[in-house]
C-alpha positions as CSV (number, residue, x, y, z in Angstrom):
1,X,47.1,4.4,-116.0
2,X,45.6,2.0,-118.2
3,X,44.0,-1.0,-116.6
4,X,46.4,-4.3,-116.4
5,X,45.9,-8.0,-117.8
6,X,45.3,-10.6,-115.3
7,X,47.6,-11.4,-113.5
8,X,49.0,-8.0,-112.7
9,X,46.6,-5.7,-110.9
10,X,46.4,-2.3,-110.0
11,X,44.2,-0.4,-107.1
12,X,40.8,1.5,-108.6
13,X,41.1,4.6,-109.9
14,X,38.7,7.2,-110.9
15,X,39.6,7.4,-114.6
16,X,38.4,3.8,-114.5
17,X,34.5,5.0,-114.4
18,X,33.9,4.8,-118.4
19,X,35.2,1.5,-118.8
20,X,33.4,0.4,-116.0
21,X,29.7,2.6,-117.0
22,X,30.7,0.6,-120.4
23,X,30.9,-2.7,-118.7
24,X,27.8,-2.7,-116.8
25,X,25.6,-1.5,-119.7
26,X,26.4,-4.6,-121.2
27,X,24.7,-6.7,-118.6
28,X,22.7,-4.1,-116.5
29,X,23.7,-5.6,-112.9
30,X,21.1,-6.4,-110.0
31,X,23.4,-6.4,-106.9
32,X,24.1,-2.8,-105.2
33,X,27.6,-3.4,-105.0
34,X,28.0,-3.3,-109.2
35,X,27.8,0.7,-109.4
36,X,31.4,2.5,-109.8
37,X,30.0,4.7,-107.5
38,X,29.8,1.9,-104.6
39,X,33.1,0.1,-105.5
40,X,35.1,3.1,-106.0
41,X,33.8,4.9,-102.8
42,X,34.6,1.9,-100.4
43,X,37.8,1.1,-102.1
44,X,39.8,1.8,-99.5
45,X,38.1,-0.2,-96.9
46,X,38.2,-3.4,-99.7
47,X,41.5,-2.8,-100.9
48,X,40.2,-2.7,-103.8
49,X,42.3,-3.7,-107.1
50,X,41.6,-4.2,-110.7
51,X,42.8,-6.2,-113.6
52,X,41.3,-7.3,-117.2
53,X,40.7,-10.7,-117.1
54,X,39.8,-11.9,-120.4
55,X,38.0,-8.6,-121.6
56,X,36.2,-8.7,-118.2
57,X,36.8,-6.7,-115.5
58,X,38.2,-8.3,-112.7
59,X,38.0,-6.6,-108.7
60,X,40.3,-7.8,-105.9
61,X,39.8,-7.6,-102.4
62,X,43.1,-8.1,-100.1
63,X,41.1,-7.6,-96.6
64,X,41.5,-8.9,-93.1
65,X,38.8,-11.1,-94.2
66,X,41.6,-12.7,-97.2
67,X,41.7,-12.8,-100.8
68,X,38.3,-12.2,-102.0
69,X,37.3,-11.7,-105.7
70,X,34.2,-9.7,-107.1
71,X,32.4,-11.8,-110.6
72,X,34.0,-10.6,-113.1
73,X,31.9,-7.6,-114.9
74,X,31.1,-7.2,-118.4
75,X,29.5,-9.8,-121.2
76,X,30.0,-13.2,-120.9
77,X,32.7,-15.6,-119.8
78,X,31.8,-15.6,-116.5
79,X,32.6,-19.3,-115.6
80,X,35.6,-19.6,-117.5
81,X,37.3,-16.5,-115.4
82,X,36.1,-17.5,-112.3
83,X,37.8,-21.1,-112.6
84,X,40.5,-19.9,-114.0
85,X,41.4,-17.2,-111.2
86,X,40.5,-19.6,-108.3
87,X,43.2,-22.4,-109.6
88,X,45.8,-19.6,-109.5
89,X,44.9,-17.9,-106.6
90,X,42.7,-20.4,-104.2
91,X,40.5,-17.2,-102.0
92,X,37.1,-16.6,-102.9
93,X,34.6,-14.6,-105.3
94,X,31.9,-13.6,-103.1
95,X,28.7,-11.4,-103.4
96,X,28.7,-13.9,-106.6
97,X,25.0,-13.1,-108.3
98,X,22.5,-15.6,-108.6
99,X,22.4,-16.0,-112.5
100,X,26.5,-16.7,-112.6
101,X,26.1,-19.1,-109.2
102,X,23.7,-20.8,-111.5
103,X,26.4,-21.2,-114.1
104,X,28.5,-24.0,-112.0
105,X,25.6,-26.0,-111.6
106,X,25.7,-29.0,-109.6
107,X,29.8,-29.3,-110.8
108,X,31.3,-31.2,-107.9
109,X,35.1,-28.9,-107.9
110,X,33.0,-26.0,-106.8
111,X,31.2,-24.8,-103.8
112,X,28.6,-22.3,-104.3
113,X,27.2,-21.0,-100.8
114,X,24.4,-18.6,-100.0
115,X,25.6,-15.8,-97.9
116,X,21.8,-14.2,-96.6
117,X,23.6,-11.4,-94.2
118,X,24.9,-10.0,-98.3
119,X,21.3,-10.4,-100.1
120,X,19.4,-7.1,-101.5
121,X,16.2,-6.2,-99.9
122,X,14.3,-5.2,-103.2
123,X,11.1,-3.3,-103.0
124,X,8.1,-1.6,-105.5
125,X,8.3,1.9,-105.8
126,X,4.6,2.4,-105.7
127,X,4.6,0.5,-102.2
128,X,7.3,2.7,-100.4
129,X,5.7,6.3,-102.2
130,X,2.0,5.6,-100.6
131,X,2.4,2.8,-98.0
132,X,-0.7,1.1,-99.0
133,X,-3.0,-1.1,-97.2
134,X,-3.0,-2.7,-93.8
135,X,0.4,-4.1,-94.2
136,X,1.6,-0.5,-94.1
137,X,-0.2,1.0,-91.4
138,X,2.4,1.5,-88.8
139,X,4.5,3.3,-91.5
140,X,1.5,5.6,-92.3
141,X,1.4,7.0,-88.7
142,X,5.1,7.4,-88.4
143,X,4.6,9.5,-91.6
144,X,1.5,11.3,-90.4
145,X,2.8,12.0,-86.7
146,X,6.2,13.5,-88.1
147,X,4.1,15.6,-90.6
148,X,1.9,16.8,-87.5
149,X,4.5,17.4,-85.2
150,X,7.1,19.6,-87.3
151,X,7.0,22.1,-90.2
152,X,9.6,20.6,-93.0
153,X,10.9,21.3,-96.5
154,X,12.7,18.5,-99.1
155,X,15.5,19.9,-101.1
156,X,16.7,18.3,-103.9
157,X,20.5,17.5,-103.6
158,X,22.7,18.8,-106.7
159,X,26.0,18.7,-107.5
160,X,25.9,22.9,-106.8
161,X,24.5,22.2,-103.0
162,X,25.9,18.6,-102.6
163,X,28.4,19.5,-100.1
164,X,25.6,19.7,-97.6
165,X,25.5,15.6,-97.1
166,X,28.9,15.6,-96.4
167,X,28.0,18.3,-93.5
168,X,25.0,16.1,-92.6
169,X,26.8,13.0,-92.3
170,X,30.0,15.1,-90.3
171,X,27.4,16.0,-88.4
172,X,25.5,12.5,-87.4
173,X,29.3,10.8,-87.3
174,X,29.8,13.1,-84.0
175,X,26.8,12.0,-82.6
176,X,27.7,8.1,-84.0
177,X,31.4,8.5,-83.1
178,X,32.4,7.1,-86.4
179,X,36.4,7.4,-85.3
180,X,35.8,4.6,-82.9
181,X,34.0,2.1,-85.3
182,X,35.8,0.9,-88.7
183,X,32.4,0.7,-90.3
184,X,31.3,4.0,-89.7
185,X,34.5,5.4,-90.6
186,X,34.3,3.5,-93.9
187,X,31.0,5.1,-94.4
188,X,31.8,8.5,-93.7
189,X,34.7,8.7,-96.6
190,X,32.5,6.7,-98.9
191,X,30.1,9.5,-98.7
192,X,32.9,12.1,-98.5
193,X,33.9,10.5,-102.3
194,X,30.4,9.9,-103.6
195,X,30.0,13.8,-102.9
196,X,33.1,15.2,-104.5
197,X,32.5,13.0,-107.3
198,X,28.5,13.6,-107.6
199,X,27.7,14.6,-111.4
200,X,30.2,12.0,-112.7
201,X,28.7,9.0,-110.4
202,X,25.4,10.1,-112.0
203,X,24.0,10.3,-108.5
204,X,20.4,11.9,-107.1
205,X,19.8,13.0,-103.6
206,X,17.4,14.7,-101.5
207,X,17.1,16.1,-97.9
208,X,14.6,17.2,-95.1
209,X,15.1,20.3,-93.7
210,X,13.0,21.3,-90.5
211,X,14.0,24.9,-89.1
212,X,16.1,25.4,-91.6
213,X,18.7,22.4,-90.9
214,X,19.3,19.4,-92.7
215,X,17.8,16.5,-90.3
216,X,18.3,13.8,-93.2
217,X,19.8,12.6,-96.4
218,X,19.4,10.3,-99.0
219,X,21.9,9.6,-102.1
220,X,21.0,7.1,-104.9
221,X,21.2,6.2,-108.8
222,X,20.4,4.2,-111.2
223,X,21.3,0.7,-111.1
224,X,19.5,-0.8,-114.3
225,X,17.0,0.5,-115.9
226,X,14.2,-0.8,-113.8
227,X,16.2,-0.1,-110.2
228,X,17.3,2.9,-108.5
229,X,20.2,1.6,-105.1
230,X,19.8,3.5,-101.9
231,X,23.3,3.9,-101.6
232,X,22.8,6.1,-98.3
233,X,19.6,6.9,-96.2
234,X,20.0,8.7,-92.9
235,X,17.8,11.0,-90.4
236,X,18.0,12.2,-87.0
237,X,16.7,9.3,-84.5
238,X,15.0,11.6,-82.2
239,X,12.8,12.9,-85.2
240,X,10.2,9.8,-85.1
241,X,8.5,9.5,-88.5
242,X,11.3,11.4,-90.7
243,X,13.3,8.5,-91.7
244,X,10.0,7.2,-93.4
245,X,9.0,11.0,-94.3
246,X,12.5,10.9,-96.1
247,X,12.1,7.7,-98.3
248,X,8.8,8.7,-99.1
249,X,10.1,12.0,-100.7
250,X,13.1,11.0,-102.3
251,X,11.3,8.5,-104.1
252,X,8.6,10.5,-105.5
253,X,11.5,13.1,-106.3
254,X,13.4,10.6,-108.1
255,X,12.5,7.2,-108.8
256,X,9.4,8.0,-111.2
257,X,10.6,6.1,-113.7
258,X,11.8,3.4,-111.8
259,X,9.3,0.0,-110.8
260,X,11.9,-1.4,-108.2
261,X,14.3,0.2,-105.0
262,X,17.3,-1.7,-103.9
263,X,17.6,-0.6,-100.4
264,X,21.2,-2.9,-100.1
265,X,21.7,-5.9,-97.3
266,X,21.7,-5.9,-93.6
267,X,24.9,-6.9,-93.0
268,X,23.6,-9.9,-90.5
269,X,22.8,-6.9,-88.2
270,X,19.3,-8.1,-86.3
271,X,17.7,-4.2,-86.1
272,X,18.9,-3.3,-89.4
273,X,17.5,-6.8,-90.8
274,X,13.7,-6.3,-89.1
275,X,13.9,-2.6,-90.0
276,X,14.6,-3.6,-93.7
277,X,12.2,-6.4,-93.3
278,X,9.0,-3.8,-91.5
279,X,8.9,-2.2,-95.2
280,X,8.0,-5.7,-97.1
281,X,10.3,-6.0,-99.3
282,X,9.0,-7.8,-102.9
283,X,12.1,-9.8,-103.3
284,X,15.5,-10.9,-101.8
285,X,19.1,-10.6,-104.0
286,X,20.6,-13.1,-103.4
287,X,23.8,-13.6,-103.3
288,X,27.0,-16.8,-102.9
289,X,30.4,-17.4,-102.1
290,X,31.8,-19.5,-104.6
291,X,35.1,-21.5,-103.7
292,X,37.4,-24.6,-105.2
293,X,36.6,-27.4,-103.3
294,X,39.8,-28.5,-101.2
295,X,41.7,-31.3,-103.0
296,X,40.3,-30.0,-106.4
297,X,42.2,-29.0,-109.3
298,X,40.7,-27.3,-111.9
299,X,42.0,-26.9,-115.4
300,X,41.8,-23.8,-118.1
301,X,43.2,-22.8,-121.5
302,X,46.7,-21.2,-121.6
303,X,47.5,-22.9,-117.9
């Protein structure tokens, strides 16, 4: 179904992915949420919905968190949409990049908020392939006592064996009971769909395999041509050392010709935010919530 002009929307749906491989190549994104394979794979849990807006691409959240808006995607015009759409609709656009937040300026209609629990952990490659120097120590042992302690093979993930994350992360989601918590269920089908549709997403992944079972996973791409996302990076808890071991492996497997990792946000989650934190990251994405100021009117072409 072709894609709708704003105002009319429609959900996501897979034959979406060239228009939107076509949009970001225009202005190579730095947020993990501006892959197909990320908004496509969690659109159910968004509510995701899609519209043109001007010749950009405009996403649509309708969550029990409200009416929430994506920036719009493609080249240019960013501003003029985002005003536009928020004196017709009121809501929000959230996970808003820095370089558009930096587009309203100091304009008095608009509030532009920084939302840290959202912002990208961004890391060198080189760093998280070796674990160099003192700051890395601790890492280095975990490595060396998991290496010590069990016998292991990496396997890279293609789309002939890919099936086996989605057995990995059936698997952990008994252990996790991922029926009884929304977020893990969310998780689970976004890496159901990221494995069904793995050669068309463009995706990599890896796993370690001690005894002949897979004891973790990791699934990533390309997010510009100096990134590769972490979309997903799991291991058995009991296996100290292997979620480290993991990274480490995937990375050399993959991201050669990559200077940065996005390892994604921590969600305002304390552990996951000093786990993300332990691995020293070399910059934060950050990341706002842009809004109409209450009382504010704000005027566009064509209104």
């Amino acid at each position: 179904m072709p894609i709708q002009f704003y105002p009319e929307f429609r959900p996501l749906e897979l034959s979406d992915l060239e228009r939107f491989k076509a949009a970001f190549s225009l202005q190579p994104p730095q947020i993990s949420e501006f892959t197909f394979t990320n908004l496509y794979s969690w659109r159910s849990a968004y509510n995701l919905q899609i519209c043109d807006c001007d010749g950009l691409l405009l996403c649509r959240s309708e969550s029990a968190e409200g009416r929430r808006f994506f920036a719009p995607i493609g080249l240019g015009g960013h501003k003029a949409v985002i005003e536009r759409v928020l004196a017709d609709n009121g809501g929000v656009f959230f996970r808003v990049p820095e370089e558009i937040k930096a587009l309203f300026g100091n304009e008095p209609r608009f509030s532009a908020e920084a939302d840290p629990d959202s912002a990208d952990y961004l890391y060198n490659v080189a760093d998280l392939t070796i674990f160099p120097g003192r700051k890395y120590d601790g890492k280095r042992n975990l490595v060396r006592r998991f290496r010590n302690e069990h016998n292991y093979q990496y396997l890279r993930i293609e789309e002939s064996n890919a099936a086996l994350c989605r057995e990995f992360e059936d698997a952990w989601c008994i252990i996790r009971n991922c029926d009884g918590v929304e977020g893990l269920n969310s998780e689970r089908q976004a890496v159901r769909e990221m494995v069904k549709n793995f050669s068309s997403f463009g995706l990599s992944a890896g796993a370690i395999l001690v005894g002949g079972k897979i004891c973790a996973i990791a699934i990533g791409q390309e997010l510009n041509p100096d990134t590769l996302v972490i979309h997903v990076l799991k291991a058995d808890p009991e296996m100290t050392g292997l979620y480290q071991v993991m990274l480490q492996e995937f990375l050399k497997d993959e991201a050669g010709r990559f200077r940065y990792v996005n390892m994604e946000q921590d969600l305002g989650i304390p552990g996951l935010r000093k786990s993300k934190l332990s691995y020293h990251p070399c910059a934060m994405i950050r990341k706002y919530t842009v809004t109409l100021k209450e009382g504010r009117e704000t005027k566009h072409e064509g209104r």
